[in-house]
C-alpha positions as CSV (number, residue, x, y, z in Angstrom):
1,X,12.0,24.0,28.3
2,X,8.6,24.4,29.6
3,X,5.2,22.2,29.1
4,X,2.1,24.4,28.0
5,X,-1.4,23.5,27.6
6,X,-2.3,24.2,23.9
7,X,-5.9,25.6,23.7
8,X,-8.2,27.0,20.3
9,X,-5.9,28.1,17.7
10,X,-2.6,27.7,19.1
11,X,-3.1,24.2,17.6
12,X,-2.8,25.5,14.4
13,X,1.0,26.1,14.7
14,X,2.2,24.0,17.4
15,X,0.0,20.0,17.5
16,X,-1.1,20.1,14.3
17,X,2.1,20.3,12.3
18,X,3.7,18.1,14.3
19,X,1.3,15.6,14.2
20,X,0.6,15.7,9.9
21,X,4.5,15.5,9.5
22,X,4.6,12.4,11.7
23,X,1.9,10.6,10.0
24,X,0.7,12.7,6.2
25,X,3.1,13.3,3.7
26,X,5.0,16.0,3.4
27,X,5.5,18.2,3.3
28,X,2.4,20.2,3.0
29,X,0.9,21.8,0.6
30,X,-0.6,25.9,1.1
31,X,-3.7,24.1,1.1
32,X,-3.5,21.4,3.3
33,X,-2.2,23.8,5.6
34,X,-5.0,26.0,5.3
35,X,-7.3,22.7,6.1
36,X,-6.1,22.7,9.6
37,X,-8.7,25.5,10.3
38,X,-11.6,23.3,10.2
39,X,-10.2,20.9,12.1
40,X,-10.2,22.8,15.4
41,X,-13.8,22.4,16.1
42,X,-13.3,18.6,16.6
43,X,-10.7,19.4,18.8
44,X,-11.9,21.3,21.1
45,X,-13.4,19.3,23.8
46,X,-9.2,17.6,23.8
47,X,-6.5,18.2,26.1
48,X,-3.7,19.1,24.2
49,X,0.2,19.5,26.0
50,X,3.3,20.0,24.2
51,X,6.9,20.9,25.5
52,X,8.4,24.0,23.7
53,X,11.8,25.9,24.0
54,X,12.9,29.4,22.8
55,X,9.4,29.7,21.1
56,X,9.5,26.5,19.4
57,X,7.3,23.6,20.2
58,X,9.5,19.9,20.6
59,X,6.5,17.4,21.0
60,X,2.7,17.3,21.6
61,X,0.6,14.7,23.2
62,X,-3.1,14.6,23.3
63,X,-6.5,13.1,25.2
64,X,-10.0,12.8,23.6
65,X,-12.3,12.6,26.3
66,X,-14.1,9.1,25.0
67,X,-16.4,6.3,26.8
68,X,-15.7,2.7,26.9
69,X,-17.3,-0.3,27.4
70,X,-15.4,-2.8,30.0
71,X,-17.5,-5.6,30.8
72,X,-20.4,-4.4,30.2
73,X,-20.4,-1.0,31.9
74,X,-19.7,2.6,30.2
75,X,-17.0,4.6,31.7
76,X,-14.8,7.6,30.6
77,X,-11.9,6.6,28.6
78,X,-9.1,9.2,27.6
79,X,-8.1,8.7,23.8
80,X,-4.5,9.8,23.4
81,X,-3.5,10.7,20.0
82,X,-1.3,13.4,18.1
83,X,1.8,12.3,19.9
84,X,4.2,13.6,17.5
85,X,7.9,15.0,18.1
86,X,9.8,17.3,16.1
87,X,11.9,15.3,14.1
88,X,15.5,17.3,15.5
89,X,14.4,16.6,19.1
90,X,13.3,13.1,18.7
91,X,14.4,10.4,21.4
92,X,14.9,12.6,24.3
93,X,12.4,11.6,26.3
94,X,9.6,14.6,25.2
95,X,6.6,12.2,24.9
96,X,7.3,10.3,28.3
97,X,7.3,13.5,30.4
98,X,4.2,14.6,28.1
99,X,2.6,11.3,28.7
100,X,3.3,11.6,32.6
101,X,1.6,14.6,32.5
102,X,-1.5,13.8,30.3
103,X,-2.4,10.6,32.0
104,X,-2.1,11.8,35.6
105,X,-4.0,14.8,34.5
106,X,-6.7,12.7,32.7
107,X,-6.8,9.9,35.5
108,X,-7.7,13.2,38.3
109,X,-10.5,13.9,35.9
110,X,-12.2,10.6,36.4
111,X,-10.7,8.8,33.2
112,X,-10.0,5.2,34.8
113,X,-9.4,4.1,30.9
114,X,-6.8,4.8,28.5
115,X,-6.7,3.5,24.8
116,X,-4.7,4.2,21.3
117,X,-3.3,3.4,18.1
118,X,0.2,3.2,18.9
119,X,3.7,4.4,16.7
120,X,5.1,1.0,18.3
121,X,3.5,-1.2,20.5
122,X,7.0,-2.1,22.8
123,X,6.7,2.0,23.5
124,X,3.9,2.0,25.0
125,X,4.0,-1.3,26.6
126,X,6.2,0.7,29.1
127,X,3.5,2.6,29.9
128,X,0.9,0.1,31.1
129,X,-0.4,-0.5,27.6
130,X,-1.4,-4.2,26.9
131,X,-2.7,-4.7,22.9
132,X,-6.3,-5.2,21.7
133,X,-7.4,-7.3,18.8
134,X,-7.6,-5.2,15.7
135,X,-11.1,-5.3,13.5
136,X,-10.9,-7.8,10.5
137,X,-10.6,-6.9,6.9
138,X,-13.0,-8.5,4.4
139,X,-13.2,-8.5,1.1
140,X,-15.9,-10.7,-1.5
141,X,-17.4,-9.7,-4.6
142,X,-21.3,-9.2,-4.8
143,X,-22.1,-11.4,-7.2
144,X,-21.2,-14.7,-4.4
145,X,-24.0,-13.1,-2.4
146,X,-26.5,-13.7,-5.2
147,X,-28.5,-15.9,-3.0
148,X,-29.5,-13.5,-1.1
149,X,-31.3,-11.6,-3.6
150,X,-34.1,-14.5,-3.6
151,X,-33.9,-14.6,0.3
152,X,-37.5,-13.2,2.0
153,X,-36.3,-11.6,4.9
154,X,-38.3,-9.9,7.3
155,X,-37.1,-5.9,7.9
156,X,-35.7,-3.6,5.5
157,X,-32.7,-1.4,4.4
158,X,-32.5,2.5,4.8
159,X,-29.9,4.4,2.5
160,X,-29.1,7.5,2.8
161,X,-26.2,10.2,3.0
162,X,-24.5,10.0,6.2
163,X,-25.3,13.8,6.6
164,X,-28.9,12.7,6.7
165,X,-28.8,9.9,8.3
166,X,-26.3,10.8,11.0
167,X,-28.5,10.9,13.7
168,X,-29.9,7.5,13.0
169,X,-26.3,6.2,13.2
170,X,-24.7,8.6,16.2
171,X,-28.1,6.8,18.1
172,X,-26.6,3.3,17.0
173,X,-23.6,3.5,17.5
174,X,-24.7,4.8,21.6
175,X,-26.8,1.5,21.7
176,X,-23.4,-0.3,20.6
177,X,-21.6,1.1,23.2
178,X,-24.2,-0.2,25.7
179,X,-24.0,-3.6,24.6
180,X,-21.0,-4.7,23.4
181,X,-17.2,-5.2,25.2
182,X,-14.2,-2.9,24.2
183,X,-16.6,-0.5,22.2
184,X,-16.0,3.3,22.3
185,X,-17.1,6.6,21.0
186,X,-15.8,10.1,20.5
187,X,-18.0,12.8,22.3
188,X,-20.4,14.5,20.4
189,X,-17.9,17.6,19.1
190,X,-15.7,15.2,17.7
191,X,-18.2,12.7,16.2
192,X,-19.9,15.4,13.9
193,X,-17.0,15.5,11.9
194,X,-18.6,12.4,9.9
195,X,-21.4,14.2,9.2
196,X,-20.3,17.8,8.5
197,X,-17.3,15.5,6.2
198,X,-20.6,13.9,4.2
199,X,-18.3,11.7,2.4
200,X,-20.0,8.5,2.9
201,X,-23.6,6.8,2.1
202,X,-25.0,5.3,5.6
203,X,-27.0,2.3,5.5
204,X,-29.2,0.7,7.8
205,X,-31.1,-2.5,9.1
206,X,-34.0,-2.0,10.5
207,X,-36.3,-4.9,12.2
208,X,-39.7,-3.7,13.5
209,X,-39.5,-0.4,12.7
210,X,-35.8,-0.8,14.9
211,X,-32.2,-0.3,13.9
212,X,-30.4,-3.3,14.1
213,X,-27.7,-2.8,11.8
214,X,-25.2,0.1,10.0
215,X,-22.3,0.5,7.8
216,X,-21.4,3.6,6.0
217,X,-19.4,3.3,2.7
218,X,-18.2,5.0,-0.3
219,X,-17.5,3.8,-4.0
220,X,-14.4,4.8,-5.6
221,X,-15.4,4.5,-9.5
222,X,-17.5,1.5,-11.8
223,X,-16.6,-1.5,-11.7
224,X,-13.9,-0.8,-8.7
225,X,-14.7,-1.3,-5.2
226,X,-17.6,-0.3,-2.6
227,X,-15.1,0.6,0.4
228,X,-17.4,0.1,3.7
229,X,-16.3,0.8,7.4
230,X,-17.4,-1.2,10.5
231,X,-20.2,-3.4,9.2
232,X,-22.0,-3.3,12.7
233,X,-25.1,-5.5,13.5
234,X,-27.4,-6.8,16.7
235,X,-28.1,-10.1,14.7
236,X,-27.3,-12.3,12.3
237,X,-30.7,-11.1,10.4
238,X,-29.5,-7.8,10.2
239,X,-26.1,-8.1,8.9
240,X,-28.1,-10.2,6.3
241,X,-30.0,-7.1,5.3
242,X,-27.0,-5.4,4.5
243,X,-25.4,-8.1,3.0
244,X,-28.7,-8.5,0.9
245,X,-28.1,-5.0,-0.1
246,X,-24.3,-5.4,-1.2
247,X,-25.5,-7.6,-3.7
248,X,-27.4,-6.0,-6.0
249,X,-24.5,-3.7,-6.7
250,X,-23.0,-6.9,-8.8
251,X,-23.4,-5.0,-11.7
252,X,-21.5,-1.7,-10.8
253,X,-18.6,-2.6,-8.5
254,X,-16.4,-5.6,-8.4
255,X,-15.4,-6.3,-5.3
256,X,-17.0,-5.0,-1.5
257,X,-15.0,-4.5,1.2
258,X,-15.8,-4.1,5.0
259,X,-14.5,-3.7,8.7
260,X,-16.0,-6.4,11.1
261,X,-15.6,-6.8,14.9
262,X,-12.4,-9.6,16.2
263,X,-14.7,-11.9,16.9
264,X,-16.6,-12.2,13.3
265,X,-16.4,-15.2,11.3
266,X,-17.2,-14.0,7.9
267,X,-16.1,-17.4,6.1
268,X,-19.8,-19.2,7.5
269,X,-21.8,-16.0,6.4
270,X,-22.9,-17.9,3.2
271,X,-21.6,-21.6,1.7
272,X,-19.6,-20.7,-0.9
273,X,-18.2,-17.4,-0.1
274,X,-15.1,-16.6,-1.4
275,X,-13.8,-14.0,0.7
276,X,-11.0,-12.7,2.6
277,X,-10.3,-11.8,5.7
278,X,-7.2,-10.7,6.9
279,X,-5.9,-8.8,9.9
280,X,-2.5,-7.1,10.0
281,X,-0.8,-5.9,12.9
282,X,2.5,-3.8,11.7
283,X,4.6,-0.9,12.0
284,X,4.2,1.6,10.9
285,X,0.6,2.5,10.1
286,X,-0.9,-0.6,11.1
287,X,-0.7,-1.7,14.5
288,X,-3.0,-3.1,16.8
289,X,-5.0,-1.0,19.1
290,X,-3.3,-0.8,22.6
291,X,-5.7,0.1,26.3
292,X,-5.0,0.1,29.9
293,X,-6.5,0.7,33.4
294,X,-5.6,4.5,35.1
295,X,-7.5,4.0,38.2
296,X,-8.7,0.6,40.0
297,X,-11.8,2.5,40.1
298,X,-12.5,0.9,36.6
299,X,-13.2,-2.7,38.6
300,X,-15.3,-2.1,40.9
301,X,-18.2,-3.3,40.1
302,X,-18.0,-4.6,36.9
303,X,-19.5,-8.1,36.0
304,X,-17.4,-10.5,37.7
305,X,-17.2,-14.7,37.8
306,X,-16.7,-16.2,40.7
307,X,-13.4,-16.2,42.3
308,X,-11.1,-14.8,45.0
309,X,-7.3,-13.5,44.5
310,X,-4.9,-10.9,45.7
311,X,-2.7,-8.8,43.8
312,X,0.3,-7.0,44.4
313,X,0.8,-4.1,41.4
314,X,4.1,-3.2,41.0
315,X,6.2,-1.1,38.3
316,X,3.6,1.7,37.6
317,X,3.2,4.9,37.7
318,X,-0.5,4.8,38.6
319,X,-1.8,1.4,39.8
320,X,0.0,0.1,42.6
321,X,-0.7,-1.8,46.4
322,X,-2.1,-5.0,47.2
323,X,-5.7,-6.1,46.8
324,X,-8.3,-8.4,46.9
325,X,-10.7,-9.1,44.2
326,X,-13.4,-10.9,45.5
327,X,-15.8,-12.1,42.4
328,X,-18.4,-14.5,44.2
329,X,-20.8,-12.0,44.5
330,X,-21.5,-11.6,40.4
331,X,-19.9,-7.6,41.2
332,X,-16.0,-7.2,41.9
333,X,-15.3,-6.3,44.8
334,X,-12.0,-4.6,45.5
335,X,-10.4,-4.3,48.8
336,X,-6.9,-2.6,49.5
337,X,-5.0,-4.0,52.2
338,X,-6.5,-7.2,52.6
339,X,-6.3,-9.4,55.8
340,X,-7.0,-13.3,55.4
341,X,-5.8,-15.7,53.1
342,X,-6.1,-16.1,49.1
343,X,-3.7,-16.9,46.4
344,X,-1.8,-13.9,45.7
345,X,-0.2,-13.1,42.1
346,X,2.2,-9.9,41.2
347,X,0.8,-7.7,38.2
348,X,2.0,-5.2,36.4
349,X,-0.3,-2.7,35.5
350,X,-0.3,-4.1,31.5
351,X,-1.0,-7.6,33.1
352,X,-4.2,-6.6,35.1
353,X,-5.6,-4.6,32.1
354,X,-4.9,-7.6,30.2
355,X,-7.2,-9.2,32.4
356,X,-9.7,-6.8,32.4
357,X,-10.2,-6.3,29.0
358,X,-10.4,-9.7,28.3
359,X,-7.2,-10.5,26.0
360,X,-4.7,-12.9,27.8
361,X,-5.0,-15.8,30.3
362,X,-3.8,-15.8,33.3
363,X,-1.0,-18.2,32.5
364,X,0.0,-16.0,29.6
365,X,1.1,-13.0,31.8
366,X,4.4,-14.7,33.1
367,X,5.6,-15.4,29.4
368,X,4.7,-11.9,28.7
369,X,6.6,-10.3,31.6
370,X,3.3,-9.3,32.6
371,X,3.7,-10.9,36.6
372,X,4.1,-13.7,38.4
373,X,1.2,-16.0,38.4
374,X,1.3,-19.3,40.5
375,X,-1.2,-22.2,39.7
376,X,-3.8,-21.8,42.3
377,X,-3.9,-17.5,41.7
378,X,-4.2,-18.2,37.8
379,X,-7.7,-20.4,38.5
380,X,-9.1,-17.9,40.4
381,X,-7.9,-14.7,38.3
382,X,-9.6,-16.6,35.5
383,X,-12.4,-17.1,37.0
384,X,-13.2,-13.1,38.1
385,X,-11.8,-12.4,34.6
386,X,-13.4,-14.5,31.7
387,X,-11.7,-14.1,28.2
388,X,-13.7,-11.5,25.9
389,X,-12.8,-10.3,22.8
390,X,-12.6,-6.2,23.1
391,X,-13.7,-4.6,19.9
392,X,-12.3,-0.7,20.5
393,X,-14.0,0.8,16.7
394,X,-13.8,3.9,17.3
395,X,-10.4,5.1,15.1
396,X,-8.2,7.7,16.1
């Protein structure tokens, strides 16, 4: 049994099957097959291992060389996706030695973030993974916006094939990541596949001659429903424009649907709204997006409240030692091997990145399993560590 590094077109017969039979149908079809071709130039830029024996390959991990937003500052963030086994070689630990591999590979690269869509959460939760909120699911039929249609607002729409328009929404989309917690993107080889796809209409707010605001969307037939992706907007006034726009199609579809960040409350958007939202964490195909820490290199720096703890890191593979994490500054500060006195609490690597990203309290992590957390370490741990709500978007 070796591990290989798959590269250009060996992904066509070793990754690539894998992964559609773990999560297509099947099996596949000549042509489906044959659609694996123009796949590879999105892949490109990944790192793709896989474990194979007498010719044959067992399982196949992958990284997507991303950025993420922790805190309010953009670092590298390896995606890992495709992990697939072959369904006779299944639970003998393939993925974890691939996943050993991959992450210490991607961590000596200068990825200090990890993030993905998970199989099963409890799986990866055994690698340092602690779960993300997952984007809300809303649905509303255009004629309840009606009121906007009379509304004078100030700034107007743009609409436009996503082929078109891509650069207007790639440019976006970069000014999201800037701005807001949690938010990734693919690198550019991967992100063209939107545009090359042009299966989607993109349309955008714009307020002073200024995007504010995007969603791209596709209707399925009259009278059905207008199927929009992350409705993503600066303001309030912008994701009024778009709403604004949704309904005047109250005479062609019957019902809108759209992705929104965690943190959106699309039940006060208008008074009498009938809409839901829902948000659905299963398995499989529906589970909450999952992120950790590689490298302690990811905290220093960042934003920080003010407050002063150590922490010992213990059952992982790539964070461990004691630290201090001094916050008073506004910056973290990290020190290893600290002298002088400050509450201490024990982490495991899933427990500090559930600080980091904002997701649990402090008192949470002992029910969790997460560490031990006495009183006085909890108050100052949630003081360098504010909740946030981490909006990941970026799908893979």
């Amino acid at each position: 049994m070796t591990i290989r590094r798959v590269t250009a077109d060996d992904r066509l017969t070793t990754s690539f099957p894998l992964a559609a039979y773990a999560f297509e149908s099947s099996p596949l079809g000549a042509a489906r097959v044959e659609q694996f071709r123009d796949y590879l130039p999105y892949n490109r830029g990944n790192t793709t291992l896989a474990v194979e024996e007498d010719g044959e390959t067992l399982a196949a991990v992958s990284a997507i060389p991303m950025r993420q937003n922790l805190r309010g500052v953009v670092l590298p963030m390896a995606g890992v996706a495709g992990v697939a086994t072959h369904p006779l070689a299944r639970r003998q630990g393939h993925v974890r030695t691939l996943l050993h591999q991959l992450l210490d590979e991607m961590r000596d690269q200068g990825f200090p973030l990890s993030a993905l869509y998970p199989f099963r959460p409890s799986f990866y939760a055994r690698f340092g993974y602690v779960g993300l909120p997952k984007p809300r699911t809303v649905t509303f039929t255009p004629a309840d916006l009606g009121s906007l249609l009379r509304a004078e607002l100030p700034g107007e729409v743009g609409w436009e094939r996503i082929a078109a328009g891509y650069p207007v929404w790639r440019a976006f989309t970069e000014r999201c990541l800037q701005q807001r917690h949690g938010f990734s993107t693919f690198p550019d080889h991967r992100a063209v596949g939107l545009r090359d796809r042009d299966e989607h209409w993109l349309l955008t707010a714009r307020v002073d001659g200024e995007t504010t605001g995007a969603v791209t969307y596709r209707i399925d037939e009259h009278g059905g429903t207008l199927h929009g992706n992350d409705l993503l907007a600066a303001d309030p006034l912008s994701r009024t424009l778009l709403l604004q726009f949704f309904a005047r199609h109250v005479d062609q579809v019957e019902r809108v649907t759209v992705q929104v960040p965690p943190d959106e409350l699309p039940e006060l958007w208008l008074t009498d709204l009938d809409v839901h939202v829902e948000a659905r964490a299963g398995r499989p195909g529906s589970s909450a997006p999952m992120a950790r820490l590689l490298s302690l290199d990811a905290l220093s720096g960042l934003p920080a409240g003010p407050g002063r703890a150590r922490i010992e890191l213990t059952g992982d593979r790539w964070l461990a030692g004691t630290h201090l994490l001094d916050g008073t500054t506004g910056a973290l500060e990290l020190v290893a091997d600290p002298a002088g006195r400050a509450p201490t609490a024990t982490l495991t690597a899933a427990g500090l990145s559930a600080l980091a990203y904002g997701v649990l309290d402090p008192a949470e992590l002992p029910l969790r399993g997460l560490g031990e957390v006495p009183a006085d370490a909890a108050v100052e741990l949630r003081g360098i560590f504010p909740r946030r709500v981490p909006y990941l978007f970026a799908d893979f």
